[in-house]
ChimeraX commands (.cxc) that place a marker at each C-alpha (Angstrom):
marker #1 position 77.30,111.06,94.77 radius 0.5
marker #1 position 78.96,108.01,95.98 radius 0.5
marker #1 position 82.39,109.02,97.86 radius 0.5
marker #1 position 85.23,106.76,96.57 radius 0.5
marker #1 position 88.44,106.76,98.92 radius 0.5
marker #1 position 91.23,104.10,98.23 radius 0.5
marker #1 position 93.83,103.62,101.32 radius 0.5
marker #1 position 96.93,103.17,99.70 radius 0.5
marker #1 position 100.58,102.25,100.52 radius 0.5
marker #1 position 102.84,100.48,98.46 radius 0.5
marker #1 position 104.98,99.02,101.22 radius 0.5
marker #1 position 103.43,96.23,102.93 radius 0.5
marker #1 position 102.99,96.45,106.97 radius 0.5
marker #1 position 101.89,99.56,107.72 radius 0.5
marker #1 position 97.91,98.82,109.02 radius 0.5
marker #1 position 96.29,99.32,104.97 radius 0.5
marker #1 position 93.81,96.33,105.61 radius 0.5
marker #1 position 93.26,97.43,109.55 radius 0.5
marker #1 position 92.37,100.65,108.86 radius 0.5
marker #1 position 90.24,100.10,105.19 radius 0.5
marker #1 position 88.05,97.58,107.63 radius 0.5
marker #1 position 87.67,100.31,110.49 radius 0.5
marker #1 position 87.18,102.70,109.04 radius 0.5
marker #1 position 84.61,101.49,106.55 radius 0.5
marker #1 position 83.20,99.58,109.89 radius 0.5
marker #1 position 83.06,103.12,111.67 radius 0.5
marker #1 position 81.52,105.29,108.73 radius 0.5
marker #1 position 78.78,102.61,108.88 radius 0.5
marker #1 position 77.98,102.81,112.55 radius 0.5
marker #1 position 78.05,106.31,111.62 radius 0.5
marker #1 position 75.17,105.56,109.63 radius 0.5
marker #1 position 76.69,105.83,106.60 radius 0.5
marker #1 position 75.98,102.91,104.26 radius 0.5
marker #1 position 79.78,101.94,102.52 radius 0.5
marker #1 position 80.52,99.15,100.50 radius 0.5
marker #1 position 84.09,97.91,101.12 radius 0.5
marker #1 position 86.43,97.13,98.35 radius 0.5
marker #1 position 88.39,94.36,98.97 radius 0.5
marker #1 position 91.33,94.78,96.21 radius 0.5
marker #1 position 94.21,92.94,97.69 radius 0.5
marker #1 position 94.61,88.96,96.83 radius 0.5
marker #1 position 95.28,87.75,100.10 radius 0.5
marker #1 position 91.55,88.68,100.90 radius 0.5
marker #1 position 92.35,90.18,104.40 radius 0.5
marker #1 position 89.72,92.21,104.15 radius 0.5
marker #1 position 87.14,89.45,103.28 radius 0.5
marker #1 position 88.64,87.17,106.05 radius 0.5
marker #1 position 88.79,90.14,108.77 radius 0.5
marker #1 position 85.08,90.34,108.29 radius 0.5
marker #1 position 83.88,87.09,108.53 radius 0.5
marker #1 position 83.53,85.84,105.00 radius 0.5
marker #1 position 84.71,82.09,104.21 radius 0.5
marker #1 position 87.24,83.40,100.94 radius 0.5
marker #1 position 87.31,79.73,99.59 radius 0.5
marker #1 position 83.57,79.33,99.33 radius 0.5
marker #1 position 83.02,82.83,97.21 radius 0.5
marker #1 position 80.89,82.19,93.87 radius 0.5
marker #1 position 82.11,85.30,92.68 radius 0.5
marker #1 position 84.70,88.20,93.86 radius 0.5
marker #1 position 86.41,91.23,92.83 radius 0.5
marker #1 position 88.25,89.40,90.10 radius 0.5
marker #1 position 84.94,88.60,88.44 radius 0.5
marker #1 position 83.82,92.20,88.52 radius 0.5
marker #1 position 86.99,93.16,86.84 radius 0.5
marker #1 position 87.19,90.40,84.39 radius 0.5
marker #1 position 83.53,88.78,83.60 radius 0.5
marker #1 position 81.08,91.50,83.86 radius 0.5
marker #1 position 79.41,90.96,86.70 radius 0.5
marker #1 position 77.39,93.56,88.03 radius 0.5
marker #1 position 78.41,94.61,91.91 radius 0.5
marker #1 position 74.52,93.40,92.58 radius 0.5
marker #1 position 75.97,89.82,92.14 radius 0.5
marker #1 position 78.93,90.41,94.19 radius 0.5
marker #1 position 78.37,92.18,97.15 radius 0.5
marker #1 position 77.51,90.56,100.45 radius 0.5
marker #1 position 75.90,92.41,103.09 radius 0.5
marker #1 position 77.82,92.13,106.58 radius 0.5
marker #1 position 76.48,91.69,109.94 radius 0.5
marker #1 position 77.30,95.55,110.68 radius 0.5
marker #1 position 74.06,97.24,109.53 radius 0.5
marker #1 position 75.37,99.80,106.42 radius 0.5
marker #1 position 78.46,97.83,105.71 radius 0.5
marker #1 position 79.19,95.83,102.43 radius 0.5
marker #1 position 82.17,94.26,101.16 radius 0.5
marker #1 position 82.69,93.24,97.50 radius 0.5
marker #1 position 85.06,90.28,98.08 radius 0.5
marker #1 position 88.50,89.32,97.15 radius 0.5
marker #1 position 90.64,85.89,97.26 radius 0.5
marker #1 position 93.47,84.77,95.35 radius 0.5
marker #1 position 92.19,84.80,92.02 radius 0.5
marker #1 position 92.99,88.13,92.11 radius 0.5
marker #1 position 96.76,86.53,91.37 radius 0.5
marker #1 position 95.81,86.82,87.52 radius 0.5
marker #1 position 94.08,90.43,87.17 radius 0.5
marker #1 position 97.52,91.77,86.04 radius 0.5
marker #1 position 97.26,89.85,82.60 radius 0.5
marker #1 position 93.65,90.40,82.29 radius 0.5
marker #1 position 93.74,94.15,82.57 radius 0.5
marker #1 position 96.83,94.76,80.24 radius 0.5
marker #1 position 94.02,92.94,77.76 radius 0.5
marker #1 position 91.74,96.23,78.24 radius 0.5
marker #1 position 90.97,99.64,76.60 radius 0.5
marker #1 position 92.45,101.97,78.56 radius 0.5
marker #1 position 93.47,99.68,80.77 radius 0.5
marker #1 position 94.78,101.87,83.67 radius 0.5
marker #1 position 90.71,103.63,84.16 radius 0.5
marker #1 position 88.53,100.48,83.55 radius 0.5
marker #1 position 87.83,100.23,86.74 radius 0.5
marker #1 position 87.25,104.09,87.01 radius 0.5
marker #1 position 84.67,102.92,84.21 radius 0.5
marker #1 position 82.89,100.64,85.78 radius 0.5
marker #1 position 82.59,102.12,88.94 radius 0.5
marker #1 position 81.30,104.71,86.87 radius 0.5
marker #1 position 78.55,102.88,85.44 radius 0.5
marker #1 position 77.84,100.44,88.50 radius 0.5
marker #1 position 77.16,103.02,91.26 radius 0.5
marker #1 position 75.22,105.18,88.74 radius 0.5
marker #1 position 72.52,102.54,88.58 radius 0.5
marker #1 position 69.50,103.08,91.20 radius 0.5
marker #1 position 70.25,99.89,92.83 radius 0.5
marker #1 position 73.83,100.59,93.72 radius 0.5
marker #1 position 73.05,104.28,94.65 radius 0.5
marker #1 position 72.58,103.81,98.10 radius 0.5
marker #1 position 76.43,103.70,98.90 radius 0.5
marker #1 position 77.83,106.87,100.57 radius 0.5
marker #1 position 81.07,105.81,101.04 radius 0.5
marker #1 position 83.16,103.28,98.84 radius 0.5
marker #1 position 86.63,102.32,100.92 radius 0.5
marker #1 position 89.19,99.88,99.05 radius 0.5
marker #1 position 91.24,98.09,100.35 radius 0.5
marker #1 position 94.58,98.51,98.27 radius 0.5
marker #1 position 97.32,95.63,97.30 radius 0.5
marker #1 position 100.54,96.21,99.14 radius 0.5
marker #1 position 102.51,96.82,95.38 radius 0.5
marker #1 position 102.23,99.62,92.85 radius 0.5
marker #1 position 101.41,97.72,89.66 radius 0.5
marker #1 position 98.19,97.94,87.48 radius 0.5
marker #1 position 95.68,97.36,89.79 radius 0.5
marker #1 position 96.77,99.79,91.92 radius 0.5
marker #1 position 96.86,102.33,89.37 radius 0.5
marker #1 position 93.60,101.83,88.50 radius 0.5
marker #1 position 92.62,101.99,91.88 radius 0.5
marker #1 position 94.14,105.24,92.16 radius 0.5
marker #1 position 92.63,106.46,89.04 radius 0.5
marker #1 position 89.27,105.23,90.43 radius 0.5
marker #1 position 89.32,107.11,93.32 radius 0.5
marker #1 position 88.51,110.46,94.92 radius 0.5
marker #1 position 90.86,110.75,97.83 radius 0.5
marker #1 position 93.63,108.71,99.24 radius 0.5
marker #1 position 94.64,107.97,102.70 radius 0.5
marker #1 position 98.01,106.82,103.07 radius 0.5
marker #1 position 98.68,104.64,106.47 radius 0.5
marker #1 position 102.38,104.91,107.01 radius 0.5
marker #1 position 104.17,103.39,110.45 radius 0.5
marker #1 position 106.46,106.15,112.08 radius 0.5
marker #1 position 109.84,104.48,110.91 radius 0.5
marker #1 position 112.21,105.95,108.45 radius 0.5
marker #1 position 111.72,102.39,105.59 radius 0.5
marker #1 position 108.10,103.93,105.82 radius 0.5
marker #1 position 109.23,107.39,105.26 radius 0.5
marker #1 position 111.16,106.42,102.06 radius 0.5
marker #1 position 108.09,104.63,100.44 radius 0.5
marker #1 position 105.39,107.70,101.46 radius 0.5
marker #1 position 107.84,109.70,99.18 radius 0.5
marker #1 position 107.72,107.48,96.62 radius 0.5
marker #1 position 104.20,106.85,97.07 radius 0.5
marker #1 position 103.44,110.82,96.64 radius 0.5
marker #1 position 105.25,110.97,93.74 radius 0.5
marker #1 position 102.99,108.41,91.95 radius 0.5
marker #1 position 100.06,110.13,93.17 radius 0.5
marker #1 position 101.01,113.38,91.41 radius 0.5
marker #1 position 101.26,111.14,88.19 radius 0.5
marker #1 position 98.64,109.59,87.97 radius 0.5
marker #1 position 96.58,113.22,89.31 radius 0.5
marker #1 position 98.26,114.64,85.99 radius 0.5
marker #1 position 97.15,112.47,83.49 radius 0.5
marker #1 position 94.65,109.63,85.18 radius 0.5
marker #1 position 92.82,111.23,87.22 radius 0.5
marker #1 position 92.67,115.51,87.83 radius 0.5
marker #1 position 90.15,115.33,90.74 radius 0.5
marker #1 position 92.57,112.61,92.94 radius 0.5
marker #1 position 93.00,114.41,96.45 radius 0.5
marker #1 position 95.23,112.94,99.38 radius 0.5
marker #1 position 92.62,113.38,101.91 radius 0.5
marker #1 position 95.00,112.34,104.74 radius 0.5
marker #1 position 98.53,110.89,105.97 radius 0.5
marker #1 position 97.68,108.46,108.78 radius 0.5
marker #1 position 100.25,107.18,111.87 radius 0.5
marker #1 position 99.93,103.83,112.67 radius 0.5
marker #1 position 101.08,101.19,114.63 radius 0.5
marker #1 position 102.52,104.11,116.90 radius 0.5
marker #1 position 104.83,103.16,120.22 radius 0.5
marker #1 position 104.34,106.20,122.91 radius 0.5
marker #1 position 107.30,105.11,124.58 radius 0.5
marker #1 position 109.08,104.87,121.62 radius 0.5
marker #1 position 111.72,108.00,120.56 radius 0.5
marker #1 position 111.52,106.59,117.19 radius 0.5
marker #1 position 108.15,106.81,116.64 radius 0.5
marker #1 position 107.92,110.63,118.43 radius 0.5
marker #1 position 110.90,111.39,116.59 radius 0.5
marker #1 position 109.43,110.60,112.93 radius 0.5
marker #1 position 105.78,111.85,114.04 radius 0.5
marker #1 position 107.47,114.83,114.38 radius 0.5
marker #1 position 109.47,114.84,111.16 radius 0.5
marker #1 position 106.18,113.92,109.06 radius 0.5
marker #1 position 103.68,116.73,110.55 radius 0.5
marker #1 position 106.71,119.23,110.35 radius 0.5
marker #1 position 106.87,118.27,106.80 radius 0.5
marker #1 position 103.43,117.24,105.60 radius 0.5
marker #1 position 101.85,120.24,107.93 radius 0.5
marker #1 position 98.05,119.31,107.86 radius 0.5
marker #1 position 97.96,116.52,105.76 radius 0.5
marker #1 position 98.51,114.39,108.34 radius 0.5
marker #1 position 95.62,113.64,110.39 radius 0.5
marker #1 position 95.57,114.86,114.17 radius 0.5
marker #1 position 94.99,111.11,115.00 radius 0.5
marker #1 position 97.13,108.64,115.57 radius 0.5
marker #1 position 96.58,104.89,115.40 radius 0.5
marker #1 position 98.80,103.28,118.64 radius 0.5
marker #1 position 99.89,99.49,118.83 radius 0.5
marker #1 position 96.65,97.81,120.58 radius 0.5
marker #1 position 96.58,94.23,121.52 radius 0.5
marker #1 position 92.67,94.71,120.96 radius 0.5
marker #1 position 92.84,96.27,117.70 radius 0.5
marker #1 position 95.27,93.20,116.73 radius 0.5
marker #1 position 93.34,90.65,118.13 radius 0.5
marker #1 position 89.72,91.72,116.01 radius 0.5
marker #1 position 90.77,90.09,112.70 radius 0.5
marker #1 position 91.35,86.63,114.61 radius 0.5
marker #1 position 87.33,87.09,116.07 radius 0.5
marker #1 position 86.31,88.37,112.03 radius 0.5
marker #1 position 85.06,91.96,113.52 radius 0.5
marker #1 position 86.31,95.17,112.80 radius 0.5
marker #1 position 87.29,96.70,116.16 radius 0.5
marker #1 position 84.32,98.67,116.85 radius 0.5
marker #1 position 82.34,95.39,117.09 radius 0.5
marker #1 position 84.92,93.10,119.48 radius 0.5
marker #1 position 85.82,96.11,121.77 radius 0.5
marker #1 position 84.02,99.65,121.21 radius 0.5
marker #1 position 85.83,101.01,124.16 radius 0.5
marker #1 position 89.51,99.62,123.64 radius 0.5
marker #1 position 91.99,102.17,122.88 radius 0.5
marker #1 position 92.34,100.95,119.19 radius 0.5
marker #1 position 88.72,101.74,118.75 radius 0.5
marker #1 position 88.13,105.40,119.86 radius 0.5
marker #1 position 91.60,105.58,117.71 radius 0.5
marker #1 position 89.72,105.08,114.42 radius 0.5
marker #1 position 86.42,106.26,115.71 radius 0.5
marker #1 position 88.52,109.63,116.24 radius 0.5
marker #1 position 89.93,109.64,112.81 radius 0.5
marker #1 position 86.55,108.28,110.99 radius 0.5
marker #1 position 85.18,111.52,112.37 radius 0.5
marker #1 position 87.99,113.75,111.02 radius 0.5
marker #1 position 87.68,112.34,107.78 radius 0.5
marker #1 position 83.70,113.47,107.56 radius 0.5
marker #1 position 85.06,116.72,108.99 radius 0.5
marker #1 position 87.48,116.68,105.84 radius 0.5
marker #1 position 84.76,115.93,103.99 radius 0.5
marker #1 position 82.68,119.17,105.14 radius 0.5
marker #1 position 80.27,116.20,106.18 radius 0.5
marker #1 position 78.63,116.12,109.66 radius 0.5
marker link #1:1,2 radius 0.2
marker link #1:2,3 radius 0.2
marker link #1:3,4 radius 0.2
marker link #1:4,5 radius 0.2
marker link #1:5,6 radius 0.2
marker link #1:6,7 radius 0.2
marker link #1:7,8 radius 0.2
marker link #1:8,9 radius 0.2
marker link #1:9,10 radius 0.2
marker link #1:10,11 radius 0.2
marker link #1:11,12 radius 0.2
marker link #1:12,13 radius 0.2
marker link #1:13,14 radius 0.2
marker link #1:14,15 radius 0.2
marker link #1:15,16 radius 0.2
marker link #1:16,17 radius 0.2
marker link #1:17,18 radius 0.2
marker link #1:18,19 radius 0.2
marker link #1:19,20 radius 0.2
marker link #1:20,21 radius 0.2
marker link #1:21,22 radius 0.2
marker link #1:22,23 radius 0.2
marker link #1:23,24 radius 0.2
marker link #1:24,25 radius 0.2
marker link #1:25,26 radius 0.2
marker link #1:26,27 radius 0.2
marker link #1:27,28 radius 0.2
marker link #1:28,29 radius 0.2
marker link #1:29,30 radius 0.2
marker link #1:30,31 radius 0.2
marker link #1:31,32 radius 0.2
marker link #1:32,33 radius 0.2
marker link #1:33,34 radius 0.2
marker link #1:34,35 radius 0.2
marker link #1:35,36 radius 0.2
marker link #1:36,37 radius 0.2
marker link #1:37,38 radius 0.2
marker link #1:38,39 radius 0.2
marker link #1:39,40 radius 0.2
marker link #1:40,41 radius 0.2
marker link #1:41,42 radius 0.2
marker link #1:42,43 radius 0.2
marker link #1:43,44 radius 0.2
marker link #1:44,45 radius 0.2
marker link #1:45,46 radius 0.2
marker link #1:46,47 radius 0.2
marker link #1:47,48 radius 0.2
marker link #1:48,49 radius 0.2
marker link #1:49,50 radius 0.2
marker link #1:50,51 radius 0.2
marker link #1:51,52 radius 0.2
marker link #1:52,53 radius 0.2
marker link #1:53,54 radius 0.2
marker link #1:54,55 radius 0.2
marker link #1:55,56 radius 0.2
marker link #1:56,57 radius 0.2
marker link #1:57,58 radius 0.2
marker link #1:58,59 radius 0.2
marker link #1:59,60 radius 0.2
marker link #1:60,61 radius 0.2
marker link #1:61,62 radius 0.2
marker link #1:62,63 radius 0.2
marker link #1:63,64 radius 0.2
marker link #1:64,65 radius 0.2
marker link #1:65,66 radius 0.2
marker link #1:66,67 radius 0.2
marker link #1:67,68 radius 0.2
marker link #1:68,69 radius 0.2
marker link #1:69,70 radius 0.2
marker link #1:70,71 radius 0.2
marker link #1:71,72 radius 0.2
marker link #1:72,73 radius 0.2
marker link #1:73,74 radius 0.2
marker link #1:74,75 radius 0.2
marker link #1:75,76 radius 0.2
marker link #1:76,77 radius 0.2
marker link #1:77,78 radius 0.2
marker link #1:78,79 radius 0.2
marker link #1:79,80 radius 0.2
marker link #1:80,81 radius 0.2
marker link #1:81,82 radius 0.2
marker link #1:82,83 radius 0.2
marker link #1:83,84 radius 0.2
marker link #1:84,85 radius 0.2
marker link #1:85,86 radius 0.2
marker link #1:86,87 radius 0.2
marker link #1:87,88 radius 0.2
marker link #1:88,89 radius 0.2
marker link #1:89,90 radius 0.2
marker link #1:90,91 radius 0.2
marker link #1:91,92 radius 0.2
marker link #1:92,93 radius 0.2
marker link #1:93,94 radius 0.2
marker link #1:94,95 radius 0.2
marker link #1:95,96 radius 0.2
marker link #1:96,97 radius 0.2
marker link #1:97,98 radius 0.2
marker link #1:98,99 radius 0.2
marker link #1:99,100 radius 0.2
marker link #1:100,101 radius 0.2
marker link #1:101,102 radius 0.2
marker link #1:102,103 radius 0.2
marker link #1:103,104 radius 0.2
marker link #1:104,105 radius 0.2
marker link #1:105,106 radius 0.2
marker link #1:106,107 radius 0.2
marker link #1:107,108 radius 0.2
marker link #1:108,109 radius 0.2
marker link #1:109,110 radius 0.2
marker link #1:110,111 radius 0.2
marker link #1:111,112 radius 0.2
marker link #1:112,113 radius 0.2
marker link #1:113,114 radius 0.2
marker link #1:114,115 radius 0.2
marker link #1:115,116 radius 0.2
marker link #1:116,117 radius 0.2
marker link #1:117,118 radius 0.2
marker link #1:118,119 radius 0.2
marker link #1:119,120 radius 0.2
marker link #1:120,121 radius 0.2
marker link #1:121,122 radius 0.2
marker link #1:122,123 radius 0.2
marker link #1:123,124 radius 0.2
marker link #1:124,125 radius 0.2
marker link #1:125,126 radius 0.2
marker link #1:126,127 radius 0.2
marker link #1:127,128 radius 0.2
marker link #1:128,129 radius 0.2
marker link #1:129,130 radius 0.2
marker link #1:130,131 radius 0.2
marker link #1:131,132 radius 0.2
marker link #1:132,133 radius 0.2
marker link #1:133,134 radius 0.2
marker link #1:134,135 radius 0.2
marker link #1:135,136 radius 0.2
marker link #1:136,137 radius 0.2
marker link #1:137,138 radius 0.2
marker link #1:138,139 radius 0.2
marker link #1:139,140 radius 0.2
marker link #1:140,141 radius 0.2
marker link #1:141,142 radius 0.2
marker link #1:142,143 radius 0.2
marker link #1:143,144 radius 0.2
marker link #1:144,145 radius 0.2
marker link #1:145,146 radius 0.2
marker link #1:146,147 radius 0.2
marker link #1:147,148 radius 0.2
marker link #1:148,149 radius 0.2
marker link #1:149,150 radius 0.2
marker link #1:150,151 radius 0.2
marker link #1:151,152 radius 0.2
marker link #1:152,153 radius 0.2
marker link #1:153,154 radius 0.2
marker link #1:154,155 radius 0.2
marker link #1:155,156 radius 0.2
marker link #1:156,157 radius 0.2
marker link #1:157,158 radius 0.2
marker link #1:158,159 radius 0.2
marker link #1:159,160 radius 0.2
marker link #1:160,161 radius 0.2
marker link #1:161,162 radius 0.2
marker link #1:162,163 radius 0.2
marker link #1:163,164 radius 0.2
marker link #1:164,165 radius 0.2
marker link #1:165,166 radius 0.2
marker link #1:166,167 radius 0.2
marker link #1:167,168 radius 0.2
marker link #1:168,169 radius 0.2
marker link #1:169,170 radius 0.2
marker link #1:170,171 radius 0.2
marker link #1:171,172 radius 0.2
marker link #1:172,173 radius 0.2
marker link #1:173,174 radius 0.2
marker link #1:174,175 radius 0.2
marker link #1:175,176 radius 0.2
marker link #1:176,177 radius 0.2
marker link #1:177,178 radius 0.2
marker link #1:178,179 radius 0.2
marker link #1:179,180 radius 0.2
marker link #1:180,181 radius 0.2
marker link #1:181,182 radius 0.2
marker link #1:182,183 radius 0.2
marker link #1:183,184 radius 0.2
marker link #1:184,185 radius 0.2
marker link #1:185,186 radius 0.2
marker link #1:186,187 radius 0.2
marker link #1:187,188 radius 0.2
marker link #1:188,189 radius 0.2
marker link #1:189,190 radius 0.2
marker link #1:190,191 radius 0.2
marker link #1:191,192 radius 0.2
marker link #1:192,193 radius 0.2
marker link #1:193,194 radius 0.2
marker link #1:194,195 radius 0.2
marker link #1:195,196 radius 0.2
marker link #1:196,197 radius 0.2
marker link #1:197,198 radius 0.2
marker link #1:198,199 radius 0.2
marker link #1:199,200 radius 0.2
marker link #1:200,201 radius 0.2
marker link #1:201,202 radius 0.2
marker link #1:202,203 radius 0.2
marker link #1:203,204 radius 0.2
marker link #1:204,205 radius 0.2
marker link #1:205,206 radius 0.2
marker link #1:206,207 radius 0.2
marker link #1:207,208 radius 0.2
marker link #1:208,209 radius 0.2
marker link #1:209,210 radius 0.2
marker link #1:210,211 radius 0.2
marker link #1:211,212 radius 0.2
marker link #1:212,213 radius 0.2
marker link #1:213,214 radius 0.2
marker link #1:214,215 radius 0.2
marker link #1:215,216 radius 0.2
marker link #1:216,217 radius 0.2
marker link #1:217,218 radius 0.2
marker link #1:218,219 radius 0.2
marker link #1:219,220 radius 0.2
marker link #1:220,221 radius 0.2
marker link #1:221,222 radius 0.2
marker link #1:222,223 radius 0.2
marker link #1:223,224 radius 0.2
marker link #1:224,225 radius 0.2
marker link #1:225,226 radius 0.2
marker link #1:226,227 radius 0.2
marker link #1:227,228 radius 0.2
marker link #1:228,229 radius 0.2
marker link #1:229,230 radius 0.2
marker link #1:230,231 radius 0.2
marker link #1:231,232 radius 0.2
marker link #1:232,233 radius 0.2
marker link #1:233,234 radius 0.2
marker link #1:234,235 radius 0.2
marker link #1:235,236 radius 0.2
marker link #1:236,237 radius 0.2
marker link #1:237,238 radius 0.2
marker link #1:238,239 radius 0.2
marker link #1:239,240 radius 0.2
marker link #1:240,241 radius 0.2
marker link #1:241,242 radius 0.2
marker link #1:242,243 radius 0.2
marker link #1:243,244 radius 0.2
marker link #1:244,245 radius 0.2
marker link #1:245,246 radius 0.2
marker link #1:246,247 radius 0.2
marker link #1:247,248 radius 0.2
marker link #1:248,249 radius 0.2
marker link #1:249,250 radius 0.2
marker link #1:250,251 radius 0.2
marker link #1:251,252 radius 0.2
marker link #1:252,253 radius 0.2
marker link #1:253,254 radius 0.2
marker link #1:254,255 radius 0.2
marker link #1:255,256 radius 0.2
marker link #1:256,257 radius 0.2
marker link #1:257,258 radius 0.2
marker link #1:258,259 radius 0.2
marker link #1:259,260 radius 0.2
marker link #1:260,261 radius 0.2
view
């Protein structure tokens, strides 16, 4: 069964799009075939791997809204096992075009449901999306679609106050959307070792969160911030930079989450 994790945080900033394209990138060279999700309208995620977002013929927005099938969507990357289903900025509209559904906050629960079903789409281990930085519709849907969440949050105290705000949703839409929703892990990014500020609320979240948080941290890497510019996650422009054995190191925690080897 396909493995659906959405990384989530409603506060823009924090490394969402960084770490949906690394990680995704790193299950992949893990051998792990995953299709990333693209779900965000500034198409960061399209962009950061290489994909010209003007020139799509179709995107997430059409999978949403004109029943296309994620057969006619999906382009296959130049990572062997990784997919992306694409976004740009029609994605500006989806709001008004979901409130026009059936039980509008799981249709896309629903049509994952009956896409990845289908032999064709089978295939996919792992499905990663890439979140909007904004609770609103989509992102309840996405929520709703999903298995787990992983929740990149900088250590700063404006980051703190949205992960509690962020939790809170979570355990809505787990009690009436979607029973099965797991946070699978609270990530650190953008951390500063010399930084008090960043020890200091490191500190406060594991002392607080306990083992949600994962044992990796992401640090501030001039490599890791350069790989979007280049359109390759960072385990393609520099598999031995810092910022790489970072999510390598956290990709593997995740499978170990996962009770997968």
């Amino acid at each position: 069964m396909t493995k659906i994790i959405a990384i989530v945080n409603q506060k823009g900033g924090v490394g969402k799009t960084t770490t949906a394209i690394n990680v995704a990138a790193c299950l992949a060279a893990f051998d792990r075939k995953t299709l990333l999700v693209d779900a965000d309208q500034q198409g960061n995620s399209t962009g950061g791997l290489g994909i010209n977002k003007l020139k799509l013929k179709a995107n997430f927005y059409h999978f949403l809204t004109h029943n296309f099938s994620l057969n006619q969507i999906v382009i296959e990357t130049s990572l062997p096992n990784l997919y992306i289903l694409p976004s740009n900025r029609d994605l500006l509209g989806i709001e008004q075009e979901l409130l026009k559904k059936k039980q509008n906050k799981t249709y896309l629960k629903r049509l994952f449901n009956e896409q990845l079903t289908i032999p064709a789409n089978a295939f996919y281990e792992f499905v990663i999306i890439d979140s909007p930085p904004n609770l609103n519709l989509l992102s309840i849907n996405i929520m709703a679609a999903a298995n787990w969440l992983i929740i990149p949050t900088q250590p700063e105290y404006l980051s703190l106050e949205g992960l509690a705000d962020l939790i809170e949703t979570y355990r809505r839409i787990r009690e009436i959307e979607n029973t099965s929703l797991s946070i699978l892990g609270v990530l650190i990014t953008m951390y500063l070792s010399n930084s008090n500020l960043s020890k200091e609320v490191a500190h406060n979240l594991r002392l607080n969160l306990r083992d949600l948080v994962f044992n990796t941290i992401i640090p501030r890497n001039i490599r890791l911030a350069e790989a979007p510019g280049h359109c390759k996650p960072i385990i393609a422009y520099d598999p031995k930079s810092t910022g790489s054995l970072s999510y390598q190191a956290v990709t593997r925690e995740i499978l170990d989450r996962l009770n997968l080897k």
